[in-house]
C-alpha positions as CSV (number, residue, x, y, z in Angstrom):
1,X,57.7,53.7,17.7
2,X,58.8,50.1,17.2
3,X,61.0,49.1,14.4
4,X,62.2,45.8,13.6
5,X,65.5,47.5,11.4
6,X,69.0,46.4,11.3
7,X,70.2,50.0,11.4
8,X,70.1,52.4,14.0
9,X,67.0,54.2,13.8
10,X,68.6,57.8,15.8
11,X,70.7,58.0,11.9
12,X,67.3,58.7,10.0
13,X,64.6,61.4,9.5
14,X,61.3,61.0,11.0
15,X,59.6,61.1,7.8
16,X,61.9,58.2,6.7
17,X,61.0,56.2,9.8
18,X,57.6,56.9,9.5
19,X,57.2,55.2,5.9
20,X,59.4,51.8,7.8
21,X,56.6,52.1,11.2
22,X,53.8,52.3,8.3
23,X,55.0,49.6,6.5
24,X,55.3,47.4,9.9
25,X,51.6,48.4,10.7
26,X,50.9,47.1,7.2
27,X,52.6,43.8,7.5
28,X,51.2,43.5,11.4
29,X,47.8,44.3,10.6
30,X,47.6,41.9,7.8
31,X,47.1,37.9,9.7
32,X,49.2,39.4,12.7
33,X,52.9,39.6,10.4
34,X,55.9,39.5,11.6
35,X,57.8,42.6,9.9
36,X,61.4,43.4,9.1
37,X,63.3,45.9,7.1
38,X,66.8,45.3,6.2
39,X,69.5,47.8,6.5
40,X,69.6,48.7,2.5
41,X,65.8,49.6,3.9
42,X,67.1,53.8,3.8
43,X,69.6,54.7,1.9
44,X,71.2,58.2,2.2
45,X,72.3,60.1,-1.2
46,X,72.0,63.1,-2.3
47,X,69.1,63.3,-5.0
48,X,68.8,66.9,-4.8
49,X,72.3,68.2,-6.2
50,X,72.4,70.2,-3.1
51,X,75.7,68.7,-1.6
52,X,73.5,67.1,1.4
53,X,72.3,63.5,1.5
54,X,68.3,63.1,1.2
55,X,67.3,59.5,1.8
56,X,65.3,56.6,-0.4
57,X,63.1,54.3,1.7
58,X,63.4,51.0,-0.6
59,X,60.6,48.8,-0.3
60,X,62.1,45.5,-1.8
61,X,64.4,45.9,1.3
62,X,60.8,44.8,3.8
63,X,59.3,41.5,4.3
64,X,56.5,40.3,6.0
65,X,55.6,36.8,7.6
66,X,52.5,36.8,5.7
67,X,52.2,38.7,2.7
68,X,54.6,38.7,-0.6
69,X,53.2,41.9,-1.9
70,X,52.1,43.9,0.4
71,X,54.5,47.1,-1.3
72,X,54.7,45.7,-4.7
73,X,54.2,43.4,-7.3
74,X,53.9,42.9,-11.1
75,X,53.7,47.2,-11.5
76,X,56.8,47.5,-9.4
77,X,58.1,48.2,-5.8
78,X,57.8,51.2,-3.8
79,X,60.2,53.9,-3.6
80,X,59.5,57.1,-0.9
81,X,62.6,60.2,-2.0
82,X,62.7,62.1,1.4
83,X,63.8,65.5,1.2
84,X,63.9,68.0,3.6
85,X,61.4,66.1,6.2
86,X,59.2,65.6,3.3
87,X,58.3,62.4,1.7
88,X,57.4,61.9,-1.7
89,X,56.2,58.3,-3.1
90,X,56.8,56.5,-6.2
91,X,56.4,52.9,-7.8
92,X,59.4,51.8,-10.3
């Protein structure tokens, strides 16, 4: 797996890192793009109430060389909630 992330990518889930390698497949496949995902890319918190950080893929936090929408756009921006390995997707 190749990542273009400012973070280290041993401090995440697979599932989380699988949305970022998706997303940089995405941006690659589209006119060869050059993709990067700052560090607010995951953020860890705990949405469950459970004590234990989950994580939030943020999709405003990619960019691509040559696309401006590729996760988003007048509907909203993509949001993954991973909890326990399991990814679940949403636009806000």
């Amino acid at each position: 797996m190749t990542l273009t992330l400012s973070v280290r990518a041993d401090s995440y889930t697979m599932a989380a890192l699988d949305i970022i390698d998706q997303a940089r497949a995405e941006c690659e496949g589209f006119e060869s793009g050059q993709f990067y995902a700052s560090e607010n890319a995951i953020i860890k918190l705990d949405i469950t109430g459970d004590r234990s950080p989950d994580e939030v893929v943020d999709s405003t936090a990619f960019s691509c060389s040559t696309a401006l929408t590729l996760w988003g756009g007048a509907g909203g921006n993509y949001l993954w909630a991973v909890i326990n390995d399991s990814a679940y997707e949403f636009l806000a």
